[in-house]
C-alpha positions as CSV (number, residue, x, y, z in Angstrom):
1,X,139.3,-95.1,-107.5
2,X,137.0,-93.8,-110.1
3,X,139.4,-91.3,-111.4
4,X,142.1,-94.5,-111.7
5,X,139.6,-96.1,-113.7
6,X,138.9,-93.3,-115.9
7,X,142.4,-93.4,-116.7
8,X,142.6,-97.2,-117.2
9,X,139.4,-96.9,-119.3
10,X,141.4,-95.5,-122.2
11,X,144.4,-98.0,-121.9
12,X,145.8,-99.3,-125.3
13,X,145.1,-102.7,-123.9
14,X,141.9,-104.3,-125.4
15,X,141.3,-106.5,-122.1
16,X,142.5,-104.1,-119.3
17,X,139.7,-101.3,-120.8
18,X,136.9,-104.2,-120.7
19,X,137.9,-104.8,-117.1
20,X,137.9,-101.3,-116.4
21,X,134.5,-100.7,-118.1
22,X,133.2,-103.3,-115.4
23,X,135.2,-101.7,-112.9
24,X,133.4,-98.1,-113.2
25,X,129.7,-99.7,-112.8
26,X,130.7,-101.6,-109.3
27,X,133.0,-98.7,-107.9
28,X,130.3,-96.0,-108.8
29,X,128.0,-98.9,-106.5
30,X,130.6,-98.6,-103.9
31,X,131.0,-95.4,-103.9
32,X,127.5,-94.3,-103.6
33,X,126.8,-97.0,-100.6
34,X,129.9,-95.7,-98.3
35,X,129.2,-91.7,-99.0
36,X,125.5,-92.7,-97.9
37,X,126.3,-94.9,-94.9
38,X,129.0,-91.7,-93.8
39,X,126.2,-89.3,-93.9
40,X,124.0,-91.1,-92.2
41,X,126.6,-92.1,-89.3
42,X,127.9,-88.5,-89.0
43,X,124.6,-86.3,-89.1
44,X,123.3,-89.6,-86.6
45,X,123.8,-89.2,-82.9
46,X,126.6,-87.3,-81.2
47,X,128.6,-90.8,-81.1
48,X,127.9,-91.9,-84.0
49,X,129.5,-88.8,-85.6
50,X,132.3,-89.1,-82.8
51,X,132.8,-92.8,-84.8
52,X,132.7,-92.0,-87.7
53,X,134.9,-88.8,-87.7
54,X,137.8,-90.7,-85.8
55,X,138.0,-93.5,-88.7
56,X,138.3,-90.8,-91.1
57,X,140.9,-89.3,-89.0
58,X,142.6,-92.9,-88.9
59,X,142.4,-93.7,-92.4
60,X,142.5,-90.5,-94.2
61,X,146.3,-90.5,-94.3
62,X,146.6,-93.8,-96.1
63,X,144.4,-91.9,-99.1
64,X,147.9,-90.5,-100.2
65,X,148.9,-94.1,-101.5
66,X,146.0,-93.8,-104.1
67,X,147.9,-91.2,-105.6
68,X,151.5,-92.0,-105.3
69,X,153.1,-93.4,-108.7
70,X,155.6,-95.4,-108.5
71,X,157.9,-97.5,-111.3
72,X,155.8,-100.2,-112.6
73,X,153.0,-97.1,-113.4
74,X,155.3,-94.8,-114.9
75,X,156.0,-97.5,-117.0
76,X,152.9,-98.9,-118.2
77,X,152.3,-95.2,-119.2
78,X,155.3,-94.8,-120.9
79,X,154.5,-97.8,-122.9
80,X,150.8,-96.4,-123.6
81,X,149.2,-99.3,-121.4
82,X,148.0,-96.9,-118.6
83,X,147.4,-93.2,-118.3
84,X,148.5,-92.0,-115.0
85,X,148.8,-87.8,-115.5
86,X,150.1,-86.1,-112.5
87,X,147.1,-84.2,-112.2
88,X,145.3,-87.5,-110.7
89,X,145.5,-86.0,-107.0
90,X,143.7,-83.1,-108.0
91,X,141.1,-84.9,-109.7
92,X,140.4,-86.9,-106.6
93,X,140.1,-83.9,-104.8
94,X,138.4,-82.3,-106.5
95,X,135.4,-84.8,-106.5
96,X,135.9,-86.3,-103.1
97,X,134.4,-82.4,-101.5
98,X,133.6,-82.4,-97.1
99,X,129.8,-83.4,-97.3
Protein backbone atom coordinates (compact mmCIF):
# COMPACT_ATOMS: atom_id res chain seq x y z
CA UNK A 1 0.00 0.00 0.00
CA UNK A 2 2.83 2.44 0.40
CA UNK A 3 3.41 2.76 -3.33
CA UNK A 4 -0.72 3.57 -3.56
CA UNK A 5 -0.04 6.24 -1.21
CA UNK A 6 2.77 7.65 -2.86
CA UNK A 7 0.66 8.13 -5.63
CA UNK A 8 -2.32 9.57 -3.68
CA UNK A 9 0.30 11.81 -1.95
CA UNK A 10 0.47 14.06 -5.02
CA UNK A 11 -3.36 14.08 -5.69
CA UNK A 12 -4.74 17.54 -6.83
CA UNK A 13 -7.09 17.20 -3.90
CA UNK A 14 -5.99 19.43 -0.93
CA UNK A 15 -7.75 16.86 1.72
CA UNK A 16 -7.16 13.44 0.03
CA UNK A 17 -2.99 14.46 0.13
CA UNK A 18 -3.39 15.37 4.04
CA UNK A 19 -5.01 11.97 4.56
CA UNK A 20 -2.53 10.35 2.57
CA UNK A 21 0.43 12.14 4.36
CA UNK A 22 -1.12 10.47 7.63
CA UNK A 23 -1.51 7.37 5.74
CA UNK A 24 2.33 6.88 4.91
CA UNK A 25 3.47 7.26 8.72
CA UNK A 26 0.87 4.41 9.97
CA UNK A 27 1.33 2.03 6.85
CA UNK A 28 5.28 2.39 7.08
CA UNK A 29 4.28 1.22 11.15
CA UNK A 30 2.43 -1.55 9.67
CA UNK A 31 4.60 -2.50 7.37
CA UNK A 32 7.66 -2.75 9.48
CA UNK A 33 5.60 -4.78 12.36
CA UNK A 34 4.26 -7.71 9.79
CA UNK A 35 7.81 -8.03 7.82
CA UNK A 36 9.29 -8.40 11.48
CA UNK A 37 6.65 -10.81 12.86
CA UNK A 38 7.18 -12.95 9.17
CA UNK A 39 10.75 -13.27 9.90
CA UNK A 40 10.62 -14.16 13.04
CA UNK A 41 7.75 -16.94 12.45
CA UNK A 42 9.58 -18.33 9.31
CA UNK A 43 13.42 -18.51 10.47
CA UNK A 44 11.34 -19.84 14.05
CA UNK A 45 10.80 -23.53 14.38
CA UNK A 46 10.22 -26.00 11.53
CA UNK A 47 6.23 -25.34 12.13
CA UNK A 48 6.28 -22.13 12.63
CA UNK A 49 7.89 -21.68 9.15
CA UNK A 50 5.36 -24.49 7.86
CA UNK A 51 2.54 -21.62 9.20
CA UNK A 52 3.72 -19.09 8.13
CA UNK A 53 4.72 -20.16 4.53
CA UNK A 54 1.09 -21.74 3.88
CA UNK A 55 -0.69 -18.20 4.75
CA UNK A 56 1.47 -16.70 2.27
CA UNK A 57 0.65 -19.40 -0.13
CA UNK A 58 -3.19 -18.70 0.84
CA UNK A 59 -3.14 -15.13 0.60
CA UNK A 60 -0.47 -14.21 -1.86
CA UNK A 61 -2.96 -14.52 -4.80
CA UNK A 62 -5.36 -11.97 -3.44
CA UNK A 63 -2.04 -9.38 -3.72
CA UNK A 64 -3.15 -9.09 -7.46
CA UNK A 65 -6.31 -6.97 -6.39
CA UNK A 66 -3.83 -4.22 -5.02
CA UNK A 67 -2.81 -3.65 -8.42
CA UNK A 68 -5.83 -4.08 -10.58
CA UNK A 69 -7.42 -0.64 -11.76
CA UNK A 70 -10.52 -0.56 -12.45
CA UNK A 71 -13.17 2.45 -13.70
CA UNK A 72 -13.65 4.65 -10.76
CA UNK A 73 -9.41 4.82 -10.69
CA UNK A 74 -8.93 5.45 -14.20
CA UNK A 75 -11.15 8.10 -13.61
CA UNK A 76 -10.03 9.98 -10.66
CA UNK A 77 -6.75 9.95 -12.71
CA UNK A 78 -8.10 11.23 -15.72
CA UNK A 79 -9.54 14.06 -13.73
CA UNK A 80 -5.98 14.69 -11.98
CA UNK A 81 -7.47 13.51 -8.44
CA UNK A 82 -5.30 10.33 -8.30
CA UNK A 83 -2.18 9.06 -10.02
CA UNK A 84 -2.51 5.49 -10.72
CA UNK A 85 0.61 4.80 -13.58
CA UNK A 86 0.55 1.30 -14.80
CA UNK A 87 3.93 0.82 -13.62
CA UNK A 88 2.31 0.48 -9.91
CA UNK A 89 2.79 -3.50 -10.03
CA UNK A 90 6.27 -3.17 -10.65
CA UNK A 91 6.85 -0.76 -8.01
CA UNK A 92 5.39 -3.19 -5.50
CA UNK A 93 7.50 -5.61 -6.63
CA UNK A 94 10.03 -4.24 -6.72
CA UNK A 95 10.12 -3.33 -2.97
CA UNK A 96 8.21 -6.19 -1.60
CA UNK A 97 11.82 -8.69 -2.39
CA UNK A 98 11.77 -12.74 -0.69
CA UNK A 99 13.43 -11.89 2.73
Amino acid sequence: MMNVWTFLNTSSDAQLAAIVAKSVKETSYHLHHARDWLVRFGDGTEESHRRAQAALDYLMPYTREFFAVDDIERTLAKEGIARWPATSKACGTRKYKPL
